[in-house]
C-alpha atoms as an extended CHARMM CRD file, in Angstrom:
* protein
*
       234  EXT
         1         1  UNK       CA              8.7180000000       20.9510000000        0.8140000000  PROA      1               0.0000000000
         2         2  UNK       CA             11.5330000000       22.5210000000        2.5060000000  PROA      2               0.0000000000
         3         3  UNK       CA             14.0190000000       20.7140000000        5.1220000000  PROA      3               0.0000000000
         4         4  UNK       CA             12.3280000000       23.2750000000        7.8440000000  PROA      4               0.0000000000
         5         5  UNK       CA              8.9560000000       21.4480000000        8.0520000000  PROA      5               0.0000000000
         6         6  UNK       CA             10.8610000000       18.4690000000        9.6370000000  PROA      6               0.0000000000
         7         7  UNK       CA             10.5810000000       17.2820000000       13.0960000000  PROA      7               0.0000000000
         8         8  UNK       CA             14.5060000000       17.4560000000       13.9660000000  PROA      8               0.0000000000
         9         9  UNK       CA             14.1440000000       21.5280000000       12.7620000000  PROA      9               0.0000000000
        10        10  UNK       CA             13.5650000000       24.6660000000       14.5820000000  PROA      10              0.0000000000
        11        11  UNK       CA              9.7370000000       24.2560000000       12.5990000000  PROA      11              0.0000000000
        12        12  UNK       CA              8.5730000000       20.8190000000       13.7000000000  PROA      12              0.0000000000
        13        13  UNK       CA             10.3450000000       21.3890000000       17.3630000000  PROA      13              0.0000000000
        14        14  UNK       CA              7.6190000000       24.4000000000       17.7570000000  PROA      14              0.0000000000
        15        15  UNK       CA              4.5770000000       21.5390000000       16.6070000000  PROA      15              0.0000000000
        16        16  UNK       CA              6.2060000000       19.1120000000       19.2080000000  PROA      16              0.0000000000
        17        17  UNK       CA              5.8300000000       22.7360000000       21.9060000000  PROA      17              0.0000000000
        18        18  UNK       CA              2.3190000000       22.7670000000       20.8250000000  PROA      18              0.0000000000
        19        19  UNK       CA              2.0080000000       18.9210000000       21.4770000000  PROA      19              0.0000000000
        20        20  UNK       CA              2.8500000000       19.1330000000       24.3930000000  PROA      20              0.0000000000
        21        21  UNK       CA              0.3190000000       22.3060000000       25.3320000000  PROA      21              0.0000000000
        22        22  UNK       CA             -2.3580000000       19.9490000000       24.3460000000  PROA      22              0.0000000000
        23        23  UNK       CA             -1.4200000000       16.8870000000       25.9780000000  PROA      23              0.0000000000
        24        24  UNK       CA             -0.7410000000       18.9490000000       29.0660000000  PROA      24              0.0000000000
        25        25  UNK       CA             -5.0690000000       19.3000000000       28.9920000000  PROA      25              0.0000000000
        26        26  UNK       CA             -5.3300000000       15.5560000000       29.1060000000  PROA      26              0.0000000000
        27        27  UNK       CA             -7.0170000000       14.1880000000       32.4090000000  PROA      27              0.0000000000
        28        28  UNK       CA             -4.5430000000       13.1850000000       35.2790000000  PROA      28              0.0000000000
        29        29  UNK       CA             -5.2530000000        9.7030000000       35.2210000000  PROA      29              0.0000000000
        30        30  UNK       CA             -6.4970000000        6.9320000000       32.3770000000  PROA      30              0.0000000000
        31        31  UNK       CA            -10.4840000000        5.8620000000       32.5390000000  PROA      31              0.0000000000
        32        32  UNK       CA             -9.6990000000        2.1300000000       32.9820000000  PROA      32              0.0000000000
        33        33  UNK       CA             -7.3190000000        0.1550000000       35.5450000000  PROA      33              0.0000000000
        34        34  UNK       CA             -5.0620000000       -3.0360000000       35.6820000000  PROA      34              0.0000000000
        35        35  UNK       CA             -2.9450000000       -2.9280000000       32.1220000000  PROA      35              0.0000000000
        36        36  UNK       CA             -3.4570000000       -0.2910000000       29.9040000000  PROA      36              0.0000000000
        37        37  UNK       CA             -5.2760000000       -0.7120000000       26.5880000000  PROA      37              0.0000000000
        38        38  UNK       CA             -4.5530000000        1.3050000000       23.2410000000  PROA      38              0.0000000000
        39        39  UNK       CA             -5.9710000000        0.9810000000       19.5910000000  PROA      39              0.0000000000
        40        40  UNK       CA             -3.0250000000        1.2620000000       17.1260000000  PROA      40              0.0000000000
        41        41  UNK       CA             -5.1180000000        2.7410000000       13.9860000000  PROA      41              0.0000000000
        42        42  UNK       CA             -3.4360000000        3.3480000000       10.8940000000  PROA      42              0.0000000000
        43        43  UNK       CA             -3.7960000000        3.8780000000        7.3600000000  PROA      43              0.0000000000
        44        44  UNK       CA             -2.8400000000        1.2130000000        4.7590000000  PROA      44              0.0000000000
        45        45  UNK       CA             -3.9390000000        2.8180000000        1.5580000000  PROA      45              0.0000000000
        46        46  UNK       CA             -1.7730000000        3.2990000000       -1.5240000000  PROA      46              0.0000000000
        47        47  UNK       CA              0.0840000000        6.5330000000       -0.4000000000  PROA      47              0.0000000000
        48        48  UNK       CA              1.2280000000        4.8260000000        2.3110000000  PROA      48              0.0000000000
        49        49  UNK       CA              2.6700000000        1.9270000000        1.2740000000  PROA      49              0.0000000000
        50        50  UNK       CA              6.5240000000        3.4850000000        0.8730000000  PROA      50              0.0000000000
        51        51  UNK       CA              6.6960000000        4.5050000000        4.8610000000  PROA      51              0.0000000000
        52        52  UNK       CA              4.8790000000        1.5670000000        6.2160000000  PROA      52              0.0000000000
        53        53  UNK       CA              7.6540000000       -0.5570000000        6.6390000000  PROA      53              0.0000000000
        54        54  UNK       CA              9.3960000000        2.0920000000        8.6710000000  PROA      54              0.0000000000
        55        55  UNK       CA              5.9770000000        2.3330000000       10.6420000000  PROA      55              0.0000000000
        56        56  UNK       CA              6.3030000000       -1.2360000000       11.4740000000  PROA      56              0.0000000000
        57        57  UNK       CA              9.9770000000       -0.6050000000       12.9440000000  PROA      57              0.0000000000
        58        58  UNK       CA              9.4560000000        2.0510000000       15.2030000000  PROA      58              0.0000000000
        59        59  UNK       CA              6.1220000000        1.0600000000       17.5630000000  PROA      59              0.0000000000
        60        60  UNK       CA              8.4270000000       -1.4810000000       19.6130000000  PROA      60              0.0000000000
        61        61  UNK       CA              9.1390000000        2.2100000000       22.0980000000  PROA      61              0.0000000000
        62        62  UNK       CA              5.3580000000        1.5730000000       23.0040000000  PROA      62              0.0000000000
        63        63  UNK       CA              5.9850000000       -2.1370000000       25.1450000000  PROA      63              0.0000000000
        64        64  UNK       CA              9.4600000000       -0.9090000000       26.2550000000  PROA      64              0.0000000000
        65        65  UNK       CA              8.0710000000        2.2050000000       27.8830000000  PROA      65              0.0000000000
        66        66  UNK       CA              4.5550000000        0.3290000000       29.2090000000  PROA      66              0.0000000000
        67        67  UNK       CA              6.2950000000       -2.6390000000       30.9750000000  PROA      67              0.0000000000
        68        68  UNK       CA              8.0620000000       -0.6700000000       33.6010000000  PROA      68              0.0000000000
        69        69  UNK       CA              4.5540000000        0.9900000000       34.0870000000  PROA      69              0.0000000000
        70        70  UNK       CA              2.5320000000       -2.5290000000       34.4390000000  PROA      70              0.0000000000
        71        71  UNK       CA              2.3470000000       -3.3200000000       30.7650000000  PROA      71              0.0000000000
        72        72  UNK       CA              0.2000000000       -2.1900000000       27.5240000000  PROA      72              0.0000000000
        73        73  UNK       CA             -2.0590000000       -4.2250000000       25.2930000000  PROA      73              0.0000000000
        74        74  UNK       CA             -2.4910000000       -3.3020000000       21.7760000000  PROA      74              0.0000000000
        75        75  UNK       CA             -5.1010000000       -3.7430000000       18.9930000000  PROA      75              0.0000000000
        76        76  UNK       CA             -4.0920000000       -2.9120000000       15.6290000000  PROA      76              0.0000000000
        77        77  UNK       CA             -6.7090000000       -1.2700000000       13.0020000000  PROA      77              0.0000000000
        78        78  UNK       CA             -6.5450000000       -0.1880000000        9.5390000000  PROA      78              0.0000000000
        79        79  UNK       CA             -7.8940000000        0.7200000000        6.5820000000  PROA      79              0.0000000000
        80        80  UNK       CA             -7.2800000000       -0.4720000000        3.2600000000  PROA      80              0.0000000000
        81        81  UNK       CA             -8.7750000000       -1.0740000000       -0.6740000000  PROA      81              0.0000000000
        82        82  UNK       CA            -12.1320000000       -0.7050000000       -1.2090000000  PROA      82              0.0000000000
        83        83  UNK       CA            -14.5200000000       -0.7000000000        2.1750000000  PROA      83              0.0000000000
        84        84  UNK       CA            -11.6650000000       -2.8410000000        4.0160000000  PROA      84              0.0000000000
        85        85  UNK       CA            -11.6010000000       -2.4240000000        7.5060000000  PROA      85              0.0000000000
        86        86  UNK       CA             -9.7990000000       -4.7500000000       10.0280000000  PROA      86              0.0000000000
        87        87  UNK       CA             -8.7760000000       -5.0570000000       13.4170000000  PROA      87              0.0000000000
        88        88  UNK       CA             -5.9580000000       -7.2090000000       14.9740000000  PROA      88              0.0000000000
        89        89  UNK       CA             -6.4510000000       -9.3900000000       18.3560000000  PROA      89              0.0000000000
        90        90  UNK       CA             -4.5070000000       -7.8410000000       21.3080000000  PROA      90              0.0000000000
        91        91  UNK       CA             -1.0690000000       -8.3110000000       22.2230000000  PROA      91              0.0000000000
        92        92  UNK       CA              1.6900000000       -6.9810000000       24.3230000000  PROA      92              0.0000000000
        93        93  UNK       CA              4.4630000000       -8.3650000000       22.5600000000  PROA      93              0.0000000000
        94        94  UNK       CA              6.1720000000       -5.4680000000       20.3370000000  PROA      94              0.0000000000
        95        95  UNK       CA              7.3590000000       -8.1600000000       18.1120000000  PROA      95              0.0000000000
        96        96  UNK       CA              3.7760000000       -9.7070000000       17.5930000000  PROA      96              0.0000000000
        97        97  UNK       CA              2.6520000000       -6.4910000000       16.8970000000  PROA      97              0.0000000000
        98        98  UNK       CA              5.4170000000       -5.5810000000       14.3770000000  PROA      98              0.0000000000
        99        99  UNK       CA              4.7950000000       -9.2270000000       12.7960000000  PROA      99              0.0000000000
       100       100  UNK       CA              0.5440000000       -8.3660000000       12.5490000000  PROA      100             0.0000000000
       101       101  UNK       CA              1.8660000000       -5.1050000000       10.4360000000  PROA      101             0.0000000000
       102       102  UNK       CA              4.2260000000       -6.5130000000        7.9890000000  PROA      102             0.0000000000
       103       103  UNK       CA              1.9770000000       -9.0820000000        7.1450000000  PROA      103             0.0000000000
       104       104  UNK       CA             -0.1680000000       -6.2670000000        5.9070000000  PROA      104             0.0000000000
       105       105  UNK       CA              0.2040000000       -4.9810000000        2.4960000000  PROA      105             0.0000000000
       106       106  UNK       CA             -1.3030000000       -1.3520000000        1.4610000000  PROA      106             0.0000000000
       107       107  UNK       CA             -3.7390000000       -1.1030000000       -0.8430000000  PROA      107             0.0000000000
       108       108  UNK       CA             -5.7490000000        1.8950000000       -2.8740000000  PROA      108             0.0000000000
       109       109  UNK       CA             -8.6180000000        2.8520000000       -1.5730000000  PROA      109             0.0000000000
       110       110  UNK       CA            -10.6520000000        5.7440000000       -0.0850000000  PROA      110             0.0000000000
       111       111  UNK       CA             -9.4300000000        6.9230000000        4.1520000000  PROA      111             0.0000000000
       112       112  UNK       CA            -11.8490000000        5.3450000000        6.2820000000  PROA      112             0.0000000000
       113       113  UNK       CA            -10.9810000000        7.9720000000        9.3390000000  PROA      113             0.0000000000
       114       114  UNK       CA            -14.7920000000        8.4980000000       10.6990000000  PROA      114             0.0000000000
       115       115  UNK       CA            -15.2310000000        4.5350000000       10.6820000000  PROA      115             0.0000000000
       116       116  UNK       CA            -11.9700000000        4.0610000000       12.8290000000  PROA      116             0.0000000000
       117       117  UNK       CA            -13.2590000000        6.6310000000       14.9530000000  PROA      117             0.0000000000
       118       118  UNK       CA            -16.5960000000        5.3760000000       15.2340000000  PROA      118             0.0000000000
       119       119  UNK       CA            -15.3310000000        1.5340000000       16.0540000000  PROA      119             0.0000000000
       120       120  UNK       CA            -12.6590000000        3.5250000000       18.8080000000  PROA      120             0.0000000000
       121       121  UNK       CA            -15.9400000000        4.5260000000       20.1850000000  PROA      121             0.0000000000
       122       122  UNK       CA            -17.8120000000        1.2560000000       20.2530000000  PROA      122             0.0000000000
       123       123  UNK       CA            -14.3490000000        0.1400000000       22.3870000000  PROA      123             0.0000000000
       124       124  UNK       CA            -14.5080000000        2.4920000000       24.6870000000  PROA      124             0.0000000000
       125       125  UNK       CA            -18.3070000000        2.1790000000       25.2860000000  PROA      125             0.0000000000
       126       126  UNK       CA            -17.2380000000       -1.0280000000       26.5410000000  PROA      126             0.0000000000
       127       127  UNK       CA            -14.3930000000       -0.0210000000       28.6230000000  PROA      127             0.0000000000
       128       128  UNK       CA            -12.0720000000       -2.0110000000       26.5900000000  PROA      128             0.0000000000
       129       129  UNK       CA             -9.6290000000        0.9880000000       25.2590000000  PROA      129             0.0000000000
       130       130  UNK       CA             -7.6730000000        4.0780000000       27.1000000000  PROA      130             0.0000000000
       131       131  UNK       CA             -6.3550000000        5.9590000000       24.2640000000  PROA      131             0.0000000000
       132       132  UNK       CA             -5.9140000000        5.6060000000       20.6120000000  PROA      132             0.0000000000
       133       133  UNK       CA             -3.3790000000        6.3130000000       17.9740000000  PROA      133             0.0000000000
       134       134  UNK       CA             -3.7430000000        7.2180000000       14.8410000000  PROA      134             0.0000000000
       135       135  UNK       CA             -0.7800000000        7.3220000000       11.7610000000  PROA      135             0.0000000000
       136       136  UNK       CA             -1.9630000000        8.7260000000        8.5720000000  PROA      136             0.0000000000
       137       137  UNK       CA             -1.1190000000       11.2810000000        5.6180000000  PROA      137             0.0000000000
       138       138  UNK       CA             -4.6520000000       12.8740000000        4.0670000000  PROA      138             0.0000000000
       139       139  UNK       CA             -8.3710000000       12.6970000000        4.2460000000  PROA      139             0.0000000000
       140       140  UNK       CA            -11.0240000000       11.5860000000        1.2510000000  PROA      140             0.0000000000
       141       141  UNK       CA            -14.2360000000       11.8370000000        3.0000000000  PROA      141             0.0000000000
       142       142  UNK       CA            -16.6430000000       14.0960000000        4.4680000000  PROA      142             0.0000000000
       143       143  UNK       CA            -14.9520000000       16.4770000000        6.9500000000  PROA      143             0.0000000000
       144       144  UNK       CA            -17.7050000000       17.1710000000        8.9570000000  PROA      144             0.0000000000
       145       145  UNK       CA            -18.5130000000       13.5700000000        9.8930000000  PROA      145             0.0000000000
       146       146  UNK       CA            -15.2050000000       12.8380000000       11.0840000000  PROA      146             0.0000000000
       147       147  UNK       CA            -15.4520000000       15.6600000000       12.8310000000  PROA      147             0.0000000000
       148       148  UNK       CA            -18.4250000000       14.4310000000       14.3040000000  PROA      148             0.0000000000
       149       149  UNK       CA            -17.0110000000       11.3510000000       15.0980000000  PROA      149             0.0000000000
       150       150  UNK       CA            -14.1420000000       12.6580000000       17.2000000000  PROA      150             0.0000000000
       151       151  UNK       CA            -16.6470000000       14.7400000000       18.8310000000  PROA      151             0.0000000000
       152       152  UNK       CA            -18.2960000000       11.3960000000       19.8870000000  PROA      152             0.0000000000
       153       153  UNK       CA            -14.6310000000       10.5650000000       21.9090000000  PROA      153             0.0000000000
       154       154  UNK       CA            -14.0010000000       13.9240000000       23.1520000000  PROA      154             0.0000000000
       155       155  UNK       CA            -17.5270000000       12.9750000000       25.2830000000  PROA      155             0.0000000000
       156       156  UNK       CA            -16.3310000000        9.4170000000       25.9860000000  PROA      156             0.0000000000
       157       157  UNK       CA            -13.0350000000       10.7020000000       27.4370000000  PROA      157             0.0000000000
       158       158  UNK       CA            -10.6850000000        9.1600000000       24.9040000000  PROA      158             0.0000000000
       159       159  UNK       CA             -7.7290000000       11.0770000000       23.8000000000  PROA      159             0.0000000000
       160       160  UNK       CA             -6.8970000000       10.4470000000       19.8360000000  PROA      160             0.0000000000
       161       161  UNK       CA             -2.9760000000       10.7410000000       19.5660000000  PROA      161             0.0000000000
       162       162  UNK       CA             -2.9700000000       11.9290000000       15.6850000000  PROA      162             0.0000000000
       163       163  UNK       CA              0.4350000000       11.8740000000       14.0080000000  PROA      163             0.0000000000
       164       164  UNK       CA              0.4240000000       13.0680000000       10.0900000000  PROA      164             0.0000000000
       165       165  UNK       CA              2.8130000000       11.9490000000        7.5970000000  PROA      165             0.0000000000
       166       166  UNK       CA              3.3270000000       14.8010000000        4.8720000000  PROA      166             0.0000000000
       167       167  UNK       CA              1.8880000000       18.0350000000        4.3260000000  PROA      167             0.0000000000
       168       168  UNK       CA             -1.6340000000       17.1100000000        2.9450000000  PROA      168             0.0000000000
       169       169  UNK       CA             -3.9360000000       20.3050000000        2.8980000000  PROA      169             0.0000000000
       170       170  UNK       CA             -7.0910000000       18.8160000000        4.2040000000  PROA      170             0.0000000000
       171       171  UNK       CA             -5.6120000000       16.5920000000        6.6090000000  PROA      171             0.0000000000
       172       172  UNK       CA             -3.2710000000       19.5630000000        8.0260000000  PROA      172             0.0000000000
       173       173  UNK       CA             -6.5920000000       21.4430000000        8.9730000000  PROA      173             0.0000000000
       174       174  UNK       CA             -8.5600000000       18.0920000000        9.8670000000  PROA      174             0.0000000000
       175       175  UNK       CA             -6.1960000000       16.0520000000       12.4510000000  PROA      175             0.0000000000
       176       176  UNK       CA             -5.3910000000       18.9650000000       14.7340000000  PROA      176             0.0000000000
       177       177  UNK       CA             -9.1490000000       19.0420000000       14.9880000000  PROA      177             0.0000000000
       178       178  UNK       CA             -9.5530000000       15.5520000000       15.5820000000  PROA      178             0.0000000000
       179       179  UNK       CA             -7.3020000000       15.9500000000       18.0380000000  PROA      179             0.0000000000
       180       180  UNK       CA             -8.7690000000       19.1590000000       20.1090000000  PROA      180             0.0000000000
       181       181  UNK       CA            -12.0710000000       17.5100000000       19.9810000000  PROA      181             0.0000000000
       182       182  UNK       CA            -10.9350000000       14.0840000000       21.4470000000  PROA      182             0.0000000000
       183       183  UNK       CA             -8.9690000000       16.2560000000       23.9970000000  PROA      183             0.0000000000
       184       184  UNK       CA             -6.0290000000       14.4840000000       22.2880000000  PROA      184             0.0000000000
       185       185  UNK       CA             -2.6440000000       15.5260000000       20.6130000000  PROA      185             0.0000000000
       186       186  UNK       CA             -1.4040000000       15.9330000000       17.2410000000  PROA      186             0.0000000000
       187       187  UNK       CA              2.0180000000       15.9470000000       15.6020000000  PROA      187             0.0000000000
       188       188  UNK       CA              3.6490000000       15.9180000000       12.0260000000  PROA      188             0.0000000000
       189       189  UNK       CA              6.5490000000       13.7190000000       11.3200000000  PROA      189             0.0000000000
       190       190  UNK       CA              8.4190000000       12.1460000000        8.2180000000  PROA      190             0.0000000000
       191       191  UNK       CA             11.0490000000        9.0800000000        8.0130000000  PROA      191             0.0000000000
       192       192  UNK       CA             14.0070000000       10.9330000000        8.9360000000  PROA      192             0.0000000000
       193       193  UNK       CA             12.9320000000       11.2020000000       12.1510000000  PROA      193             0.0000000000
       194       194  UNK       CA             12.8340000000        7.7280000000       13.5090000000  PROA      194             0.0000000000
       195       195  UNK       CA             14.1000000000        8.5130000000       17.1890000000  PROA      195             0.0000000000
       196       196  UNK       CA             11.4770000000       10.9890000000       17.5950000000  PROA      196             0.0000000000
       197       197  UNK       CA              8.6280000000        9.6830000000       16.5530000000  PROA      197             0.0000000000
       198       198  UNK       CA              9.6260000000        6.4170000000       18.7000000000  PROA      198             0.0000000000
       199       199  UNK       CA             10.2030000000        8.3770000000       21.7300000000  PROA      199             0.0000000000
       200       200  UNK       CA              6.6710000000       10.6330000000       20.9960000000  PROA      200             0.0000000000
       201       201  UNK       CA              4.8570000000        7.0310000000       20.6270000000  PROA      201             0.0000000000
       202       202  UNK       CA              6.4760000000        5.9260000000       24.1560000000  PROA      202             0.0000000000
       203       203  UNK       CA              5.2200000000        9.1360000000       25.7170000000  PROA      203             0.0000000000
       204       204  UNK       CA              1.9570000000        7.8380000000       24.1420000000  PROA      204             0.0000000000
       205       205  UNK       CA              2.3930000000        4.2810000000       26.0500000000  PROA      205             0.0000000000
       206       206  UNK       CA              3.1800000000        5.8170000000       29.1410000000  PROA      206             0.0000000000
       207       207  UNK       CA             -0.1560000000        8.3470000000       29.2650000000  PROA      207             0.0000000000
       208       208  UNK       CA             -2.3180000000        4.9040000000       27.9680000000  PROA      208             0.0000000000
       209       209  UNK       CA             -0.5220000000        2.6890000000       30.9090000000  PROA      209             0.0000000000
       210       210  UNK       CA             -0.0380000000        4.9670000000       33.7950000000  PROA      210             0.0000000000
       211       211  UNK       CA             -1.8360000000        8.7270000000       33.0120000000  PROA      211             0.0000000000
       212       212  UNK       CA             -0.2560000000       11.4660000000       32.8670000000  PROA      212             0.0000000000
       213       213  UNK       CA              2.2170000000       11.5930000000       35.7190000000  PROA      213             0.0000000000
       214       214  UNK       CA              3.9110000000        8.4480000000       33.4650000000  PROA      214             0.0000000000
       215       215  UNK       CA              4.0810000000       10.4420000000       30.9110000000  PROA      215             0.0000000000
       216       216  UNK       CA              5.4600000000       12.7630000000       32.8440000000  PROA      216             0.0000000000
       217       217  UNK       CA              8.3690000000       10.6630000000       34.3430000000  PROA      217             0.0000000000
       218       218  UNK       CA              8.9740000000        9.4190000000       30.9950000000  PROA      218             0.0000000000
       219       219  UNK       CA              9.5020000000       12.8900000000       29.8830000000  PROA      219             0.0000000000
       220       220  UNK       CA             12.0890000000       13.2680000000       32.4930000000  PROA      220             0.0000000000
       221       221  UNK       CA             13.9820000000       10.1660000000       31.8240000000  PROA      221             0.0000000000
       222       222  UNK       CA             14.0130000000       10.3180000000       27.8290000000  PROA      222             0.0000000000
       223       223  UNK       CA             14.5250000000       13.3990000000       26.7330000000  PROA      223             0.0000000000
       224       224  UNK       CA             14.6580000000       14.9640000000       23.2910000000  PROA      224             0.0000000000
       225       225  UNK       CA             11.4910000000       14.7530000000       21.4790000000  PROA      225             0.0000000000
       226       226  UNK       CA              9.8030000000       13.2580000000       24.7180000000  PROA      226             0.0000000000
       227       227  UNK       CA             11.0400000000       15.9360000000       27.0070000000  PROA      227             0.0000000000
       228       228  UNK       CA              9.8170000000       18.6470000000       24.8350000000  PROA      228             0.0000000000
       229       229  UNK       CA              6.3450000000       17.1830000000       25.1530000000  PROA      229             0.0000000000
       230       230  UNK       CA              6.3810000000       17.3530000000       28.9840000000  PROA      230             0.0000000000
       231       231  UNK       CA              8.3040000000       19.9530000000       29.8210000000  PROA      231             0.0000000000
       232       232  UNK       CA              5.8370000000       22.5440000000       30.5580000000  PROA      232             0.0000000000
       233       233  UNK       CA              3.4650000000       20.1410000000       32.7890000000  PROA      233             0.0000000000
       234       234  UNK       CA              3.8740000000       20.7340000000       36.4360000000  PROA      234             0.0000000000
């Protein structure tokens, strides 16, 4: 693909503007109180496996930003081989959380999107989760029940933070959907963007820990990548 469909270019800049229109729709404050709680969903499967090292390395911006705002917990999920599905205990330790990942190893398999979605909703039924988000690069399975699943959120109140690695048709028509239904966000990136994908992630944090006038004030203070997906909230 050309150099113009990356984040750092005049291309991907306009899909961070339109992240931030749709996180700008996101309710003023988070469902639960005390610490806030987000599901860290990814996908392990074969096509993965050369970016998921770099994956590991960036989701430390998530604690940094959280602390200041009364901290984050975070429950890793992915999907994996044939019918794997597994989820992580909680932590708030970034380097816990980085250890749980590279102890993971991709393998091939089918995506298992509507399942994630389906547990994030079990989580929230129970008041355990504020926000999810989810890392992948395609879809394999039926469209319209994922899309039924993320329906399912968008009525629970929880916003699905969907960031696509790659161009993949199907999932370039699917995740922004996932997104507008979960009354989420949704964002491309690739690995030469490290610094703004972190700082996207901590905007992330700061909306699961503190709402949306965190992310907000994280906005503010960052800049860059996070700055262009606050700017335009007042």
């Amino acid at each position: 693909m050309p150099d113009d469909r990356k984040l750092p270019s005049p291309a991907r800049a306009n899909a961070v503007d339109a992240f931030v229109r749709e996180v700008e729709r996101l309710p003023a404050t988070r469902a639960g109180g005390g610490r806030g709680r987000l599901l860290f969903a990814m996908d392990a499967t074969a096509s993965r496996e050369p970016t998921w090292d770099h994956a590991c390395a960036i989701q430390g911006e998530m604690f940094v930003t959280a602390d200041a705002l009364g901290g984050l917990d975070v429950r890793l999920a992915f999907y994996r081989g044939f019918d794997e599905f597994k989820v992580s205990r909680w932590t708030s330790d970034g380097r816990e959380l980085a250890r749980l990942m590279s102890a993971v190893r991709c393998l091939a398999g089918r995506t298992q999107i509507a399942k994630m979605l389906r547990y994030a909703g079990e989580q929230r039924r129970e008041s355990r989760i504020d926000a999810v988000v989810f890392v992948g690069d395609c879809c394999e399975e039926d469209v319209d029940q994922v899309g039924h699943e993320a329906g399912q959120l968008g009525l629970l109140g929880l916003p699905v933070f969907v960031f696509q690695e790659g161009d993949d048709r199907t999932a370039s028509r699917l995740f922004p959907q996932i997104a507008k239904l979960t009354r989420g966000a949704y964002c491309k990136f690739d690995r030469t963007s490290p610094d703004q994908l972190k700082r996207l992630l901590g905007a992330v944090a700061a909306y699961a820990a503190g709402g949306r006038a965190a992310l907000l004030k994280y906005g503010k203070e960052r800049g860059g990548a996070a700055a262009l997906l606050t700017n335009q909230m007042k």
